[in-house]
C-alpha positions in Angstrom: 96.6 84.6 103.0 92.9 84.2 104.1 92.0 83.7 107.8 88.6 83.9 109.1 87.6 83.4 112.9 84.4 83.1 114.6 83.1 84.1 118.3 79.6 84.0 120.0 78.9 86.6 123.1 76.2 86.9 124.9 75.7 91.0 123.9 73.5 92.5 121.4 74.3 92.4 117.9 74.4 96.5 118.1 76.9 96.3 121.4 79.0 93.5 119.2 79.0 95.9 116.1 79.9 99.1 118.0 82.9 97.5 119.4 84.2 96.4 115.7 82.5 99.2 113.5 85.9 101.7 114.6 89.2 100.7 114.6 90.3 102.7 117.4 89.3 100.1 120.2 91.0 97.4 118.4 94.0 97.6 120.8 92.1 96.9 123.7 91.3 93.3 122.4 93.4 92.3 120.1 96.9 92.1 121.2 98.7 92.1 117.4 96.9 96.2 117.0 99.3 97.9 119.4 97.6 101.6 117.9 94.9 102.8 116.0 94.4 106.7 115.6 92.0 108.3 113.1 94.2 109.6 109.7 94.0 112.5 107.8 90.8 112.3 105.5 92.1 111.6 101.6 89.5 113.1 99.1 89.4 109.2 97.8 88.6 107.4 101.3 85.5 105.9 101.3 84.9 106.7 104.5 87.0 107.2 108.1 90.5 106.6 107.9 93.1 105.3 110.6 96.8 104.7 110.9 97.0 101.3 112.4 100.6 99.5 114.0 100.6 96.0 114.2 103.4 94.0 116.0 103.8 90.8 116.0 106.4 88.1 117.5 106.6 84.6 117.2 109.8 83.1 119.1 112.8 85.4 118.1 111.2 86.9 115.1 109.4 90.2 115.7 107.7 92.1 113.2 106.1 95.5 112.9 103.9 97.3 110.3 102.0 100.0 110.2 98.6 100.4 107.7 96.4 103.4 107.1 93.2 101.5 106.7 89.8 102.9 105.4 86.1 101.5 106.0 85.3 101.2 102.6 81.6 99.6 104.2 79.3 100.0 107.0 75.9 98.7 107.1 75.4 98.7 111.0 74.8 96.7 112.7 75.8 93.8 110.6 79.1 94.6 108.5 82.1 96.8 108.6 84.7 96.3 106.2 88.2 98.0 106.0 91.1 98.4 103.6 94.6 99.5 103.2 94.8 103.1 101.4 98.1 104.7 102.0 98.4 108.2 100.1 102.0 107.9 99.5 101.6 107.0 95.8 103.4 103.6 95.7 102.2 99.7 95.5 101.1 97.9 98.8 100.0 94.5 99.4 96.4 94.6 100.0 95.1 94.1 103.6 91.1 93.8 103.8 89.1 93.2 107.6 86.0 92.3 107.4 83.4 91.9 110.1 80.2 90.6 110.5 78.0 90.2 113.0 74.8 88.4 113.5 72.5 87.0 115.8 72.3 83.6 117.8 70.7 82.2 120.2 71.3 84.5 123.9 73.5 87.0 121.7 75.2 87.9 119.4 77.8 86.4 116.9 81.2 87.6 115.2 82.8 86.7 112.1 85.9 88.1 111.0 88.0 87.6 108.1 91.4 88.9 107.1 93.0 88.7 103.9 96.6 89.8 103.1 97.9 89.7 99.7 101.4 90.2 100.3 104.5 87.3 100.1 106.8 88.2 102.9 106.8 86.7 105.8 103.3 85.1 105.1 103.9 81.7 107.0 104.7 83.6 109.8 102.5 86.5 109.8 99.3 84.0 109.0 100.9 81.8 112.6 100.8 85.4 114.3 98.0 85.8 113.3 96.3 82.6 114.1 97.6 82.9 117.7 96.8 86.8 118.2 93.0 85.7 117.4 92.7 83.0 119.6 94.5 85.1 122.3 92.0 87.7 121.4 88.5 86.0 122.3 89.0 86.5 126.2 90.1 89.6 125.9 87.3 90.7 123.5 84.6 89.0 125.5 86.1 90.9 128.6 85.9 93.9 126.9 82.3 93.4 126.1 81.6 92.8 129.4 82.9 95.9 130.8 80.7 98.1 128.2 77.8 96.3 129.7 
């Protein structure tokens, strides 16, 4: 599953990038991220590692999940990219975020794509997710605002 959303702000590519470049800020906007904490460092991580819960419901279905993701690139203040490293030594689907941001006219410019390898409960996670994202653009371009 692939899903890739766009949003224009009026901010500064930096203020857009500082808000995406750490995970930990990620519950303030986007409703599906219920907690992100920094993780123990792994000698493998690319760089900073957090343990991430998503939640999820869609009628009577609910559905939790909880990642340790790693940026594995950061090139402010265009592109962050993270990725599921757990340490605990067995197979996971893979989950990748990717962010970018760039300029347009009066501001700034996000685009962000997801991509989940797994097979259960795709349909539904990729409608979760579909409706998270556009839930999350006010609450993002609030957020924004505030840091103002």
């Amino acid at each position: 599953m692939d899903v890739t959303a766009d949003l224009d702000t009026g901010v500064s590519v930096e203020r857009l990038f500082r808000q995406v470049e750490v995970l930990d800020g990620y519950p303030d906007w986007l409703e599906i991220v219920v907690r992100a904490v920094p993780a123990g460092p792994n000698g493998a991580d690319e760089g900073p590692a957090w343990m991430v819960d998503l939640r999820g419901k869609l009628g009577p279905l609910a559905r939790s999940k909880r990642l340790r993701m790693v940026r594995t690139r950061h090139e402010p203040p265009r592109l962050v990219v993270f990725e599921r490293r757990e340490v605990d030594r067995r197979d996971h689907s893979p989950w990748v975020l990717r962010a970018e941001v760039g300029e347009v006219d009066g501001g700034s410019r996000l685009t962000m794509q997801l991509h989940y390898g797994g097979t259960l409960w795709g349909p539904v996670i990729e409608r979760l997710l579909r409706d998270a994202i556009q839930d999350s653009r006010a609450r993002l371009l609030r957020v924004l605002q505030q840091a103002s």
